[in-house]
DRENLO-834651 format. One record per residue (C-alpha): y, x, z. Coordinates in steps of 0.5 Angstrom, whole numbers, plus 500, padded with zeros to 3 digits. Layout:
<pts>
YXZ;...
</pts>
This chain:
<pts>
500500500;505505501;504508494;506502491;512501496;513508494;513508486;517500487;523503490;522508485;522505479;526499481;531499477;529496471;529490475;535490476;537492469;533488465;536482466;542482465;541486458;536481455;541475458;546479453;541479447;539473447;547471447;549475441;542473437;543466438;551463438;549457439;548457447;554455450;557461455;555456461;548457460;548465462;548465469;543460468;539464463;540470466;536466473;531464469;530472466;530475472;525471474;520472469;522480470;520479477;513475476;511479469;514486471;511486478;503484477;503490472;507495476;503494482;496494478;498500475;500503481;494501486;488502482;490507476;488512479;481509481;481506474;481513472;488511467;491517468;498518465;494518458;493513452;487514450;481510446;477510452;483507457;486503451;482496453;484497460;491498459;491492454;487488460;491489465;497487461;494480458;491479465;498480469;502478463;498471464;499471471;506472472;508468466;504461469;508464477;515464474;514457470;511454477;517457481;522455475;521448475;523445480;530449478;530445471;533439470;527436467;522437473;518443469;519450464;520450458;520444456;528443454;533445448;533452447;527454451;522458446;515454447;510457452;506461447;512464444;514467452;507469452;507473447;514476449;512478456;506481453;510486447;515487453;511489458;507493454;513497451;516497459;508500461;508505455;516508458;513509465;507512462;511517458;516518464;510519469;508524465;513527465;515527472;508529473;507536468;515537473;511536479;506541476;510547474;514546481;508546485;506552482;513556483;513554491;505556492;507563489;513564492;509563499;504567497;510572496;513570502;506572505;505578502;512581504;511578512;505583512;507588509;514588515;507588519;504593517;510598518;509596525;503598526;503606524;509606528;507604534;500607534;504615533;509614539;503610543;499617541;504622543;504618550;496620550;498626547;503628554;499627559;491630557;493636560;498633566;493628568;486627564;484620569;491618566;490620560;484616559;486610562;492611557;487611551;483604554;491601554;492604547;485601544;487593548;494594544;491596537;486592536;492586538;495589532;489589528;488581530;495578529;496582523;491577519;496570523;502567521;503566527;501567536;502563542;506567547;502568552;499573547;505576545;508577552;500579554;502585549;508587551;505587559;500591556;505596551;509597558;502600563;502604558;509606557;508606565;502613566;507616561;514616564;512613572;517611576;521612571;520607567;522600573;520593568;521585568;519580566;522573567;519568563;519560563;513557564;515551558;515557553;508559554;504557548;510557543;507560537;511567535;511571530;506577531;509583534;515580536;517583542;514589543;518593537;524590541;521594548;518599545;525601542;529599550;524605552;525610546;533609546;535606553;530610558;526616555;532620555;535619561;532624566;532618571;529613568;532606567;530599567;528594562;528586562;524581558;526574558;523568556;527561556;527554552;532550551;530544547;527545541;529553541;526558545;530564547;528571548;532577550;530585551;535589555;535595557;540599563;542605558;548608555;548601550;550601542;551607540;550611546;543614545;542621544;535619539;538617532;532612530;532610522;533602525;527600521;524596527;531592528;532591520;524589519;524585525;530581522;527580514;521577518;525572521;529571515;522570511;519566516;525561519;530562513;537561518;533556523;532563527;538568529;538575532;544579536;545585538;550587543;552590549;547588556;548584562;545590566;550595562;545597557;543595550;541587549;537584543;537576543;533572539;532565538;527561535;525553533;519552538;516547532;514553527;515553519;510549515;508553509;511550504;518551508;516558509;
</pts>
């Protein structure tokens, strides 16, 4: 039913076109009606439109598909087309006459000057039909090859979205395992217990890589699980150095991310904001919703933009945002700017209702 609702308010303009200009034929082909008679002739046109046009449009509508009619005029579809017709034609043409006269001063349609014989109306509304049905066909052709190429044109660019979001994924990962690596590296001769729990740590972290490398998406949990464990493993490296929080809203656990969200934000908080610095510093991760958008923030107490000693090459930032961008178009912000704790912040906001493919 919603597909004929659907294709009714569509292609209803020609109910409302139709009768007007054949009410404005039949004055100019005969002379001989007075003008007085056009509300009434058109009345009775938009009537017969109505009852012929709809059995018509609905049939094809409902059962086309199922009749197997398609959008061609073929040998084999031919006899159903021209029985859908003469049988709605029939139909509609005996429910207007019905409906028409008690309209009539005669008590019955037709049957009254003017008035062309009940064949002749028949055999009018079947060619009328049958040219209307013909221009809906070649029009739903039409629409639908429009329909095809737009198709196709959406689900290569999707897969091209796809494509581009996992490469940006990718790149995280070789980075982040070289400076995981370095961390392992600096403390097999320091501490070898140390080392090898850092090594456990490393393994857990990677293969979350390997896996959310395969989804558009995680909840999260999963997310801040990553994060928690990236920062143990930061923790056997730097000690009480390295001082972290984490403050998160228990109505955002469960919100599906974007892989890897989080943890290249920590992990350049920790390169930037605290490594350099002999004394350590302190890093915080927040996690709010508010309505429909979820609010992440990472900050750090170090010397704030521009400050850092290191010079990164900003991939992780400029690769984080063409993410987001492919993923949410401009539904999803990233800031960046001085933090609340004196350092360097990065905000983020997110829809919590993730992107459909088809958006993506």
């Amino acid at each position: 039913m919603s597909r004929v609702l659907e294709a009714l308010r569509r292609d209803f303009w020609p109910y409302l076109v139709a009768p007007p200009l054949l009410v404005a034929m039949i004055m100019g082909f005969d002379r001989g009606l007075p003008l007085a008679m056009a509300p009434h002739l058109l009345r009775d046109t938009a009537v017969f439109v109505v009852c012929v046009g709809l059995p018509v449009h609905v049939v094809h509508t409902r059962f086309g598909e199922r009749l197997g009619l398609g959008h061609r005029l073929t040998l084999r579809t031919a006899p159903i087309h021209l029985a859908i017709l003469a049988a709605s034609v029939l139909v509609g043409t005996e429910v207007a006459f019905l409906a028409l006269g008690p309209l009539h001063p005669s008590g019955s349609f037709p049957g009254e000057p003017h008035t062309p014989s009940r064949p002749t109306i028949w055999l009018i509304a079947f060619l009328g039909d049958a040219l209307v049905t013909a221009l809906f066909m070649r029009f739903d052709r039409y629409r639908a090859r429009i329909d095809e190429v737009e198709l196709r044109e959406a689900r290569a660019l999707q897969r091209s979205l796809a494509a581009q979001v996992q490469a940006l994924q990718a790149r995280i990962q070789p980075h982040f395992l070289f400076n995981s690596l370095n961390t392992v590296a600096a403390l097999i001769q320091e501490d070898p217990a140390r080392a090898e729990s850092a090594v456990e740590r490393l393994s857990e972290l990677y293969r979350y890589t390997l896996d959310a490398s395969r989804k558009r998406f995680v909840s999260l949990d999963e997310e801040l699980a990553a994060v928690e464990g990236f920062l143990a493993l930061e923790a056997l490296r730097y000690g009480d150095r390295l001082k972290s929080a984490l403050h998160v809203d228990p109505a955002a656990l469960g919100v599906p991310v974007p892989p890897l969200l989080l943890q290249p934000l920590v992990e350049n908080a920790v390169l930037h904001g605290i490594a350099p610095r002999r004394e350590g510093g302190r890093l915080e991760v927040s996690v709010a919703r508010r309505g429909d958008t979820l609010h992440l923030r990472v900050e750090d107490d170090g010397p704030g933009p521009g400050g850092s000693e290191r010079r990164g090459s900003g991939t992780a930032l400029a690769d984080l945002r063409r993410r987001l961008l492919l993923i949410y178009g401009p539904s999803a912000s990233l800031v960046l700017g001085p933090a609340a704790l004196g350092g360097f912040a990065v905000d983020l906001a997110l829809p919590v209702e993730p992107p459909s493919r088809g958006a993506a």
